[in-house]
N, CA, C and O atoms as a CHARMM CRD file, in Angstrom:
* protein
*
  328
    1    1 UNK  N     77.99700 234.94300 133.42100 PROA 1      0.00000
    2    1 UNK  CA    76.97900 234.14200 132.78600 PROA 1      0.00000
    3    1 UNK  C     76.29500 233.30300 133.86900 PROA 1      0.00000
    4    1 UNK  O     76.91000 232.54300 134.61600 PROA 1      0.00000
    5    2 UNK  N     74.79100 233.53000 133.89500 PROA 2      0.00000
    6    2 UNK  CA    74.06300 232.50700 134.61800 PROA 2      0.00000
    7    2 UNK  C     73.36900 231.73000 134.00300 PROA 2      0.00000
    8    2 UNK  O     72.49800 232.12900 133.23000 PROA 2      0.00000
    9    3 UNK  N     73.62900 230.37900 134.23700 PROA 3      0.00000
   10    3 UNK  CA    72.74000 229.17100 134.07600 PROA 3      0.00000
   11    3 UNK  C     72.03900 228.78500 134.71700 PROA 3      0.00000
   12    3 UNK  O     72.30100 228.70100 135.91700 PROA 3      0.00000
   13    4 UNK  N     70.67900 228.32500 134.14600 PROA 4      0.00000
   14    4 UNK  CA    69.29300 228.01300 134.66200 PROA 4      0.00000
   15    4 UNK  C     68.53900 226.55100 134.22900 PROA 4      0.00000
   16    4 UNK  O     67.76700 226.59600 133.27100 PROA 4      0.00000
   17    5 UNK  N     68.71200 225.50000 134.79200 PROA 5      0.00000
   18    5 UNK  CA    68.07900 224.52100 134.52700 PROA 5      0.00000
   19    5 UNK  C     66.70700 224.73000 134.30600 PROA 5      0.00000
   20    5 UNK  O     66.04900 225.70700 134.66200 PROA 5      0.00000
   21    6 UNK  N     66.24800 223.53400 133.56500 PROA 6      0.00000
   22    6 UNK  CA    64.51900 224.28200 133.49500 PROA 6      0.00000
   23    6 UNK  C     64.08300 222.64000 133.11500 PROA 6      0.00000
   24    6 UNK  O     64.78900 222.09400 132.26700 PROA 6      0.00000
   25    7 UNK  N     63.33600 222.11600 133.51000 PROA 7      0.00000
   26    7 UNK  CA    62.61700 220.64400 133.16200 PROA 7      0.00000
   27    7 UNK  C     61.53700 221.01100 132.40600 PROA 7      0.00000
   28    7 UNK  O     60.49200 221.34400 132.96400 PROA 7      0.00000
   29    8 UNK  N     61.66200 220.99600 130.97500 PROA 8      0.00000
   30    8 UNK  CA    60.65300 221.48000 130.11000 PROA 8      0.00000
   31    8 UNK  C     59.83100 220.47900 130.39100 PROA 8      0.00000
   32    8 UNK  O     58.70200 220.67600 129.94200 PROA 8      0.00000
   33    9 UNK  N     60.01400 219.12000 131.17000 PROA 9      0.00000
   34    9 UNK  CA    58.82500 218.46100 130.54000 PROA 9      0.00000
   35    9 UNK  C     57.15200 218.65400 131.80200 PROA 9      0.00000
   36    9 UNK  O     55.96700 218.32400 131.76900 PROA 9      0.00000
   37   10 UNK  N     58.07700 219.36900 132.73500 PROA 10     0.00000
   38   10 UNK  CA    57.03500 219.84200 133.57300 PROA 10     0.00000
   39   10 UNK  C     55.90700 220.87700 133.38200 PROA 10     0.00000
   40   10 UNK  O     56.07200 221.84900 132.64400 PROA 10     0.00000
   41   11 UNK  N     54.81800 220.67100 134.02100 PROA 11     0.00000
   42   11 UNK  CA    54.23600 221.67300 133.73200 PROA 11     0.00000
   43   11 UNK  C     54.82200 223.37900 134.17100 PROA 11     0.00000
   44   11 UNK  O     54.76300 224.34700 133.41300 PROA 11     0.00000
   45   12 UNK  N     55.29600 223.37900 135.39000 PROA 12     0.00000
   46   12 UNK  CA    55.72100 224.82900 136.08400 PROA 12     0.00000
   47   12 UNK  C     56.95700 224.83200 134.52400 PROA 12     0.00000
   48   12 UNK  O     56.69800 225.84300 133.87100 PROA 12     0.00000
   49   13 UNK  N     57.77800 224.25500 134.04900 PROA 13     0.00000
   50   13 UNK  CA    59.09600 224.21400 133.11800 PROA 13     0.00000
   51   13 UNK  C     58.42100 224.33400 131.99400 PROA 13     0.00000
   52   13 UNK  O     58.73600 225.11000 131.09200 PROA 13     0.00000
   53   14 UNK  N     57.33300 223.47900 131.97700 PROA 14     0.00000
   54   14 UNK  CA    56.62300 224.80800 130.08700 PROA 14     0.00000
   55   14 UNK  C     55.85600 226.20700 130.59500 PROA 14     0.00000
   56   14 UNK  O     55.77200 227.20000 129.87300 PROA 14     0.00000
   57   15 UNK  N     55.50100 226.15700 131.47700 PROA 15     0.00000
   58   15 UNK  CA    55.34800 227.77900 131.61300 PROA 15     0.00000
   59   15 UNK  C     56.03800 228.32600 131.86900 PROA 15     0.00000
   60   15 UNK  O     55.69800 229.38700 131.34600 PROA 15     0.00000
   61   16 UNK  N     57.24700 228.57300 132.52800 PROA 16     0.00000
   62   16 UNK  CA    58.58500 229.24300 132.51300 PROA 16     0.00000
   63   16 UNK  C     58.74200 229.42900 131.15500 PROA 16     0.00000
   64   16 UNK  O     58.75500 230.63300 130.89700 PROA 16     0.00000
   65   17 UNK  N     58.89500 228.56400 129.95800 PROA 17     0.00000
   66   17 UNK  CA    59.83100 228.74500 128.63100 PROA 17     0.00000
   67   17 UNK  C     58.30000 229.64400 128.25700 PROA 17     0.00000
   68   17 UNK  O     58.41800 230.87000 128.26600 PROA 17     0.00000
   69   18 UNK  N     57.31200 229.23900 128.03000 PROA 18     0.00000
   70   18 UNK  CA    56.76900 230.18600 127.46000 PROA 18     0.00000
   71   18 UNK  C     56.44600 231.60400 127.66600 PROA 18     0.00000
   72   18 UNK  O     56.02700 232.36300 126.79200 PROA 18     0.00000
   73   19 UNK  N     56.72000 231.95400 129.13900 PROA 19     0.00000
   74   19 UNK  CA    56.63200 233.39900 129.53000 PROA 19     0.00000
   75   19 UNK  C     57.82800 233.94300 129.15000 PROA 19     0.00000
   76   19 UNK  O     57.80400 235.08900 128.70100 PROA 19     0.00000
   77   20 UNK  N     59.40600 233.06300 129.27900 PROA 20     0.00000
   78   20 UNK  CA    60.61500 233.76800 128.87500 PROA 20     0.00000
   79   20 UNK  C     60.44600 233.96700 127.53900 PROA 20     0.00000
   80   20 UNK  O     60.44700 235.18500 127.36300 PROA 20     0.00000
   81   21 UNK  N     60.34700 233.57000 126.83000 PROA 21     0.00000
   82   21 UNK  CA    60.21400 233.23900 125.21000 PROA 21     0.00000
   83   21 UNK  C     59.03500 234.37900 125.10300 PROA 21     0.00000
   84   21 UNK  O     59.70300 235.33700 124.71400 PROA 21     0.00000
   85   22 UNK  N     57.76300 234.82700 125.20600 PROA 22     0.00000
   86   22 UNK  CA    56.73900 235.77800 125.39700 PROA 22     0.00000
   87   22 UNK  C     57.79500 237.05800 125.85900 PROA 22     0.00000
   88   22 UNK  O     57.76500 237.86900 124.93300 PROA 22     0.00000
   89   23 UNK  N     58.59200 237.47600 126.79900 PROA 23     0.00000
   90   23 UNK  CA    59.19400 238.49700 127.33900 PROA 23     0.00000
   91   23 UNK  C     60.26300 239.04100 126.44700 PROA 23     0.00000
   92   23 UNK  O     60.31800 240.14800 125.91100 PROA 23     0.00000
   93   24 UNK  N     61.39100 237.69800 126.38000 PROA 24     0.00000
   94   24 UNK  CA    62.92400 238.05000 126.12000 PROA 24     0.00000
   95   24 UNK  C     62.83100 237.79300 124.92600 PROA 24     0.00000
   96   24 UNK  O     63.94400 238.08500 124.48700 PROA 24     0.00000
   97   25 UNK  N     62.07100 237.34300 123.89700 PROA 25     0.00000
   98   25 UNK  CA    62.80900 236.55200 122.42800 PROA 25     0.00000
   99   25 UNK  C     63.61100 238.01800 121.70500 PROA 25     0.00000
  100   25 UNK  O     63.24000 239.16500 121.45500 PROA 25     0.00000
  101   26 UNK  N     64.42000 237.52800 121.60700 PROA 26     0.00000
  102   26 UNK  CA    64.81800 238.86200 120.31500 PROA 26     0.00000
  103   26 UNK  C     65.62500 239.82200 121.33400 PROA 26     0.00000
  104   26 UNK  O     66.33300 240.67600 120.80000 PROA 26     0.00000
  105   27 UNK  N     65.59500 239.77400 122.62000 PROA 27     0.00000
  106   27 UNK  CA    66.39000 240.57800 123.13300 PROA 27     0.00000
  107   27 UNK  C     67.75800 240.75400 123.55000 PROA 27     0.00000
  108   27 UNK  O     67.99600 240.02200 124.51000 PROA 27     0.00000
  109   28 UNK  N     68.88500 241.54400 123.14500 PROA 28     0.00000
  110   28 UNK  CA    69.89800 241.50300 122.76600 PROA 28     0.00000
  111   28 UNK  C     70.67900 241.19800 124.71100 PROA 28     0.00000
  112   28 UNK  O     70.47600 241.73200 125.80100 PROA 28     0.00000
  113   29 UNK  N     71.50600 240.15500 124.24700 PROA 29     0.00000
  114   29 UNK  CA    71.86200 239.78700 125.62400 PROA 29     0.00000
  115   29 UNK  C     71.74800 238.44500 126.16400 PROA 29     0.00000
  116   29 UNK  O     72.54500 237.94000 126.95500 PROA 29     0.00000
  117   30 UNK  N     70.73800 237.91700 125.70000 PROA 30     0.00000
  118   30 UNK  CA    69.83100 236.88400 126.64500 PROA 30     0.00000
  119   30 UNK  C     69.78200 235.87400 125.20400 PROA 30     0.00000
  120   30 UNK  O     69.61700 236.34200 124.07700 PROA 30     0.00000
  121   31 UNK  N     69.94900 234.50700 125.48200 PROA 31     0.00000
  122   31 UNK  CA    69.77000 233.80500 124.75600 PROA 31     0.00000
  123   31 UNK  C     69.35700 232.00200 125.13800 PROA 31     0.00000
  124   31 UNK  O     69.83100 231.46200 126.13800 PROA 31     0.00000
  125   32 UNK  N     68.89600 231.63400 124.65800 PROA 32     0.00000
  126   32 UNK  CA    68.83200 230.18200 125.03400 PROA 32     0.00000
  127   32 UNK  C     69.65900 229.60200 124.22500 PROA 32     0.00000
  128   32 UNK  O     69.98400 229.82000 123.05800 PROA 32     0.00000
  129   33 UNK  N     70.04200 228.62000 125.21800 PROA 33     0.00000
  130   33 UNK  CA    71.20800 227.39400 125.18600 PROA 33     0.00000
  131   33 UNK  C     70.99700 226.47300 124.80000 PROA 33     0.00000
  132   33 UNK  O     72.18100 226.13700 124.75100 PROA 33     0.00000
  133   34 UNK  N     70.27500 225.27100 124.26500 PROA 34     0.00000
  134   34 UNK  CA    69.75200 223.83100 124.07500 PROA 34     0.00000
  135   34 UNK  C     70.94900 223.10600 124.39000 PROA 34     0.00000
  136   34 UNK  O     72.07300 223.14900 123.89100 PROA 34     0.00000
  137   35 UNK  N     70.33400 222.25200 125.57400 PROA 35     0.00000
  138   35 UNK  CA    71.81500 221.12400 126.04100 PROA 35     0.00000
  139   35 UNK  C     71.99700 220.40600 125.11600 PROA 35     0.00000
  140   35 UNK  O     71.17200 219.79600 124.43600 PROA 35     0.00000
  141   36 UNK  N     73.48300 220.46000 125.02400 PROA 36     0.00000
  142   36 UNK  CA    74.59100 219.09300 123.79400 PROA 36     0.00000
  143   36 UNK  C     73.37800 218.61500 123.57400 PROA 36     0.00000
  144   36 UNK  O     72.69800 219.20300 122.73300 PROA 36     0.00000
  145   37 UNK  N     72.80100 217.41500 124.28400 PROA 37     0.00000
  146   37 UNK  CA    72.17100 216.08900 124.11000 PROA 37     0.00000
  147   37 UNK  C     70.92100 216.72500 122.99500 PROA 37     0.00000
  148   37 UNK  O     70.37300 215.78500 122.41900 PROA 37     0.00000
  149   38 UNK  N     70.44500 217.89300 122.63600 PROA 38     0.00000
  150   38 UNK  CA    69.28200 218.64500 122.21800 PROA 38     0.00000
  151   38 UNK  C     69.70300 219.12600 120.64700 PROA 38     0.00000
  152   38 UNK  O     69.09000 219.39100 119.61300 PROA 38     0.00000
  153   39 UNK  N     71.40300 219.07100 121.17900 PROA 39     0.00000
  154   39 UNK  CA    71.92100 219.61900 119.75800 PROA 39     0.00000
  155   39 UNK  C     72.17600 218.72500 119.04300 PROA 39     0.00000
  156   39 UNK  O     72.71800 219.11400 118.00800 PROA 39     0.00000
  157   40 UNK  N     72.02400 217.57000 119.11500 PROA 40     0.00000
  158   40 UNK  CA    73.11100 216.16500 118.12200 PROA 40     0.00000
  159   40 UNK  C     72.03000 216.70900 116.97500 PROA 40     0.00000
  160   40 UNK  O     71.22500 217.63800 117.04900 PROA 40     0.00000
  161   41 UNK  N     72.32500 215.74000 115.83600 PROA 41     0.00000
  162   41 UNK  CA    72.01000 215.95800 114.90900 PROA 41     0.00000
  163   41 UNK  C     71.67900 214.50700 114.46400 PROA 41     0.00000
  164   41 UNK  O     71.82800 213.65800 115.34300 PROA 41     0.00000
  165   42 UNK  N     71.25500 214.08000 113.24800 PROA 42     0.00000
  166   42 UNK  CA    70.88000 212.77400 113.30500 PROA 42     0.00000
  167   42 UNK  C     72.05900 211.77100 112.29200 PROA 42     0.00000
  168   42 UNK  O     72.03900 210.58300 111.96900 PROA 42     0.00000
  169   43 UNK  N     73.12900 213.00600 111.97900 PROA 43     0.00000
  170   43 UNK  CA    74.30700 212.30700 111.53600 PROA 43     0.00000
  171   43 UNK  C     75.18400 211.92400 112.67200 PROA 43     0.00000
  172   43 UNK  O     75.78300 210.85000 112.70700 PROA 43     0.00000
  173   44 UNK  N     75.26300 213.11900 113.89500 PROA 44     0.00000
  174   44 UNK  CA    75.93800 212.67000 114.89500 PROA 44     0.00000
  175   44 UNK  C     75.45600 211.55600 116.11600 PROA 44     0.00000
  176   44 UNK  O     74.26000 211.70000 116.37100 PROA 44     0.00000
  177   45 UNK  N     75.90600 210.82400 116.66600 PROA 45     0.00000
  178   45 UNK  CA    76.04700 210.05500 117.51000 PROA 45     0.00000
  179   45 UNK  C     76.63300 209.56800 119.55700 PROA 45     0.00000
  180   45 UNK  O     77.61900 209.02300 120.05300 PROA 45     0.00000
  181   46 UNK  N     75.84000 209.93900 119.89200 PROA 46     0.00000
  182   46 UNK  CA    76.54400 209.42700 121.63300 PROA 46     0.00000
  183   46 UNK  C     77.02200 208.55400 121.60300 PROA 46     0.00000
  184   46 UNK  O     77.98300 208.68500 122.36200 PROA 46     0.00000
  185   47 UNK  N     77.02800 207.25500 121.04200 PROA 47     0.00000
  186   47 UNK  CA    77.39000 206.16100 120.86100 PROA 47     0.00000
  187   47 UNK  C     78.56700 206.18900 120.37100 PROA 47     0.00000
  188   47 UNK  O     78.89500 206.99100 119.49600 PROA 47     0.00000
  189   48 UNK  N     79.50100 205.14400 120.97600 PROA 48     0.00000
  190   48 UNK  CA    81.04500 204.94000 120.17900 PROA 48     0.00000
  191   48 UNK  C     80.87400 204.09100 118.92800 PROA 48     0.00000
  192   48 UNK  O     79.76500 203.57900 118.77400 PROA 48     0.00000
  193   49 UNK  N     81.90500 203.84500 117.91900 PROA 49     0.00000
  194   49 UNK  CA    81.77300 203.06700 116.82900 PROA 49     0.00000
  195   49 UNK  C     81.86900 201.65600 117.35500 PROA 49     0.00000
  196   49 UNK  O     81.34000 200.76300 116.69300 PROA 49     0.00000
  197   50 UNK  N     82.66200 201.28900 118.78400 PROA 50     0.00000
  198   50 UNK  CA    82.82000 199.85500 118.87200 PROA 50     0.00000
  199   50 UNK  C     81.26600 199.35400 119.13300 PROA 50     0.00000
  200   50 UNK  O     80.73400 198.37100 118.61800 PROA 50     0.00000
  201   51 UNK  N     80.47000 200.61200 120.39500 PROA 51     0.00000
  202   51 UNK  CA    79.54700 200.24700 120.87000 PROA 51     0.00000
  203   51 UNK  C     78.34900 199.72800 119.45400 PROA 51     0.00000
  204   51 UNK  O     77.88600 198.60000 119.27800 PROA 51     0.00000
  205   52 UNK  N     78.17300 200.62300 118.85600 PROA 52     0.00000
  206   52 UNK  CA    77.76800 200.32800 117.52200 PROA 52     0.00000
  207   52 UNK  C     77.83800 199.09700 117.08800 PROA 52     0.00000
  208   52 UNK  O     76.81400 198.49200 116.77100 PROA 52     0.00000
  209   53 UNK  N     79.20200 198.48100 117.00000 PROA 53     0.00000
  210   53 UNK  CA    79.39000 197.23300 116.37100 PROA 53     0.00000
  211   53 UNK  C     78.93200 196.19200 116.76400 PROA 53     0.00000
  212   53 UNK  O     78.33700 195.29800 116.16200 PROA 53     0.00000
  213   54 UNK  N     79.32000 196.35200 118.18400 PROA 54     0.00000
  214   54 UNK  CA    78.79000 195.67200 119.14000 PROA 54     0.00000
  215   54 UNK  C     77.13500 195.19300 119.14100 PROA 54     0.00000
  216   54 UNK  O     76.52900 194.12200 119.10400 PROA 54     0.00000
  217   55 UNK  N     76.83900 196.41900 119.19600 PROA 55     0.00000
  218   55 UNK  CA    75.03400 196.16800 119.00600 PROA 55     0.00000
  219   55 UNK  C     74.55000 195.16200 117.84100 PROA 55     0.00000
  220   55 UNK  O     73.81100 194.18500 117.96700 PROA 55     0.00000
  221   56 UNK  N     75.24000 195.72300 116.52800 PROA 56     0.00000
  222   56 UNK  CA    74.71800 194.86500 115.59400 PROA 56     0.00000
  223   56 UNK  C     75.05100 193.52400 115.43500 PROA 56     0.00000
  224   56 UNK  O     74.36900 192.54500 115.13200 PROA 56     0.00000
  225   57 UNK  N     76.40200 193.68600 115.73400 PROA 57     0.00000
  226   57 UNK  CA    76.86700 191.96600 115.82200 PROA 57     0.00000
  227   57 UNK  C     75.77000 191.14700 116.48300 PROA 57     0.00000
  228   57 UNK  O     75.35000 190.12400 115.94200 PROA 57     0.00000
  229   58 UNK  N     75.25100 191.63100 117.77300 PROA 58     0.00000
  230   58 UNK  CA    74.26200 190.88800 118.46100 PROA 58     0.00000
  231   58 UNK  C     73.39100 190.50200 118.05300 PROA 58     0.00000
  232   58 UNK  O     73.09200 189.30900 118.01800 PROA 58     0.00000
  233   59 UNK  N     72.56600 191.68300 117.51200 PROA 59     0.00000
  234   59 UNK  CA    71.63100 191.79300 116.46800 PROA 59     0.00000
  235   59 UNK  C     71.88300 190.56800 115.79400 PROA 59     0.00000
  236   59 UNK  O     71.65900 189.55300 116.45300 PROA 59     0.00000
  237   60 UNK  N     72.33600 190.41800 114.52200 PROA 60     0.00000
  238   60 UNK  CA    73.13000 189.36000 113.78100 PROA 60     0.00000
  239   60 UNK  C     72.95900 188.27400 114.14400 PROA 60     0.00000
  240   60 UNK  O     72.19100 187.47100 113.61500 PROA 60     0.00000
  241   61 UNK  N     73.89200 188.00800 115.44700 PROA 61     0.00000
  242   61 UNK  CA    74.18900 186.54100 116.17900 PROA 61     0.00000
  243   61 UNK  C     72.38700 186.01600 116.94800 PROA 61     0.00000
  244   61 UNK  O     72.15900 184.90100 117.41800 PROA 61     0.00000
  245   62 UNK  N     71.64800 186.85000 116.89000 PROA 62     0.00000
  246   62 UNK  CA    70.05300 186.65300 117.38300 PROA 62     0.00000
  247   62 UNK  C     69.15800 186.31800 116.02200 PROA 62     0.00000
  248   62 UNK  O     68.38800 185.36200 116.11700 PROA 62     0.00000
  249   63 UNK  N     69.19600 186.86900 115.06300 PROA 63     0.00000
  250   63 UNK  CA    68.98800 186.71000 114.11500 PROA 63     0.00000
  251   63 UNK  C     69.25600 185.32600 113.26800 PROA 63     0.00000
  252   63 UNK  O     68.38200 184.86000 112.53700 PROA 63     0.00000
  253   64 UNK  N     70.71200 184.63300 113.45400 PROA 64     0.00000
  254   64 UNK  CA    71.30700 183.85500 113.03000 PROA 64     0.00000
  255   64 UNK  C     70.78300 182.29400 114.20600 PROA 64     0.00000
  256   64 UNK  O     70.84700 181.10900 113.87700 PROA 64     0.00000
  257   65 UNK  N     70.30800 182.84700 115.53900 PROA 65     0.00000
  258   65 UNK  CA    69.81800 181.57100 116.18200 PROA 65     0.00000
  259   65 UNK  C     71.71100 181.30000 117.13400 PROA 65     0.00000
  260   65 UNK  O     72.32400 180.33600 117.59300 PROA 65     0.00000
  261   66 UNK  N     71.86100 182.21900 117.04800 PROA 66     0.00000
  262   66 UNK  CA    73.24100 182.13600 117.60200 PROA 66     0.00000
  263   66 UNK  C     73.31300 182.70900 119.57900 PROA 66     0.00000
  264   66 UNK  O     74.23400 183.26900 120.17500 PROA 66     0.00000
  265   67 UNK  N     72.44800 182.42500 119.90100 PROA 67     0.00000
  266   67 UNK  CA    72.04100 182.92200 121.42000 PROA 67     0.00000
  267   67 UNK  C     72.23600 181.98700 122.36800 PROA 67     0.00000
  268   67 UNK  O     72.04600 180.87100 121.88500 PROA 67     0.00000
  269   68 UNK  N     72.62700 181.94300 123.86700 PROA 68     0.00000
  270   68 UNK  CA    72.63100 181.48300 124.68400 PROA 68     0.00000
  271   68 UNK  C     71.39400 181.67600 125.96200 PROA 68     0.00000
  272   68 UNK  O     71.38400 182.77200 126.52200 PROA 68     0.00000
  273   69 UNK  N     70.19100 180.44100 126.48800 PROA 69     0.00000
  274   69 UNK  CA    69.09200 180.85400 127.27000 PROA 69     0.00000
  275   69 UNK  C     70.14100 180.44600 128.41400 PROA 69     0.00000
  276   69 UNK  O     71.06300 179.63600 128.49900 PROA 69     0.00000
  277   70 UNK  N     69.46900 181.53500 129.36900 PROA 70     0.00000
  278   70 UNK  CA    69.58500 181.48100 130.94300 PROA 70     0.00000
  279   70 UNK  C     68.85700 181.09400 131.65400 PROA 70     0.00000
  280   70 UNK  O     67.90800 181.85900 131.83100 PROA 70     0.00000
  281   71 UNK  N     68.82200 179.76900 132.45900 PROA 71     0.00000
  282   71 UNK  CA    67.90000 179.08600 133.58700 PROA 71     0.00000
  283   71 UNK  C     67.96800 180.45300 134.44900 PROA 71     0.00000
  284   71 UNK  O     69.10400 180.91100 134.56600 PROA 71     0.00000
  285   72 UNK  N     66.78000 181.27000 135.15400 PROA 72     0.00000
  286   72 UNK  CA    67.29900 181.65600 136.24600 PROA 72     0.00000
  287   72 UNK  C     67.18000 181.26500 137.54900 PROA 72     0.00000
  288   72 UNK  O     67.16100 181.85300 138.63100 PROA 72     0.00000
  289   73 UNK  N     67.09300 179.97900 137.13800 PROA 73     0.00000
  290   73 UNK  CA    67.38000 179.21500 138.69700 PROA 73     0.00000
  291   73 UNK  C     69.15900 178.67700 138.97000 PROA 73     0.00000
  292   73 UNK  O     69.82200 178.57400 140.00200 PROA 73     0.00000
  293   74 UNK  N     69.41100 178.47800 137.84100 PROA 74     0.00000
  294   74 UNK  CA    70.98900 177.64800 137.59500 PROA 74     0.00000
  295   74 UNK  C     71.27900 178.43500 136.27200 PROA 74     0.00000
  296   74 UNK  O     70.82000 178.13400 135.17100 PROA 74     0.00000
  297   75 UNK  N     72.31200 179.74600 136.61100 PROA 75     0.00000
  298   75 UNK  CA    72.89700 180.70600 135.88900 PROA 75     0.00000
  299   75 UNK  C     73.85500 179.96200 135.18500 PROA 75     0.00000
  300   75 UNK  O     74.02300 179.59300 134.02200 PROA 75     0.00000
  301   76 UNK  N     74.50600 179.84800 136.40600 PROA 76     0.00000
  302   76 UNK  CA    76.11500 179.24200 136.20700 PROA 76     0.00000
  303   76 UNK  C     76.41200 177.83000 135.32500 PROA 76     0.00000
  304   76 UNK  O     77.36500 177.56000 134.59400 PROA 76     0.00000
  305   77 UNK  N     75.20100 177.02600 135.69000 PROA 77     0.00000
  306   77 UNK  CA    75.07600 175.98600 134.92200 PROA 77     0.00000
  307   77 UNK  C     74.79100 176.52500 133.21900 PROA 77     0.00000
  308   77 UNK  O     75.38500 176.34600 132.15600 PROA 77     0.00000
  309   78 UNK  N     73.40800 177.35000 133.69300 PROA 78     0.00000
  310   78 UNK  CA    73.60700 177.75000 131.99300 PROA 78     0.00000
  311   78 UNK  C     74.54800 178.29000 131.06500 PROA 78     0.00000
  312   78 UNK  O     74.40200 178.30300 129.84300 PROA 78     0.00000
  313   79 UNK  N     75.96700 178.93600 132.00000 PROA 79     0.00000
  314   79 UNK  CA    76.70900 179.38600 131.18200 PROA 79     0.00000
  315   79 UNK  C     77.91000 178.23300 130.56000 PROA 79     0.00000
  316   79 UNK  O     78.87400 178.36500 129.80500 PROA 79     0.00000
  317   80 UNK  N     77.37200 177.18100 131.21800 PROA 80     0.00000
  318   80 UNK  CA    78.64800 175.59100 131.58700 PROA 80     0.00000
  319   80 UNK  C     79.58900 175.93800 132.92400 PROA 80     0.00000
  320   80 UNK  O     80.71200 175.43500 132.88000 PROA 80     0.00000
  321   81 UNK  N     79.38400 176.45300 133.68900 PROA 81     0.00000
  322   81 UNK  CA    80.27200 176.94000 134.49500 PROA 81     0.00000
  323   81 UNK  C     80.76600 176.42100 136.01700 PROA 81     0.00000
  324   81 UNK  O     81.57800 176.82800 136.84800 PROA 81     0.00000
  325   82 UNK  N     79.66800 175.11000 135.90200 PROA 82     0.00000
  326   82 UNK  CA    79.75300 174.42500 136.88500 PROA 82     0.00000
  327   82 UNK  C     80.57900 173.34100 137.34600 PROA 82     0.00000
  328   82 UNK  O     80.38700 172.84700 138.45700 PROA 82     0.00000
């Protein structure tokens, strides 16, 4: 089995798919692959459940006025850390 990267979002990488696809479709042997990341689905997820939680909690705690500002002149001070 050979694998072939292809940067569809290029121009030379959409004319590649469309001449292979024009040549090979349907031909027994040869098939295209769509990478994992192409296959999720919109039930599935990259994201972990903590990361998830994580996000929204934030969400939440921003929402709620629950945030900490950063001087970025005096970090450390802004965190009390001085």
């Amino acid at each position: 089995m050979t694998t072939i990267k292809i940067n569809e979002r290029t121009k030379t990488g959409k004319a590649f798919m469309a001449m292979f696809e024009a040549f090979f479709k349907g031909v027994d042997g040869i098939e295209i692959v769509e990478p994992a990341y192409e296959q999720l689905n919109e039930k599935s997820s990259i994201y972990t459940s903590e990361f998830v939680e994580k996000v929204k909690k934030a969400e939440e705690n921003i929402k709620n006025g629950e945030t900490t500002t950063l001087n970025p002149d005096d970090i450390w001070g802004s965190l009390g850390l001085k």
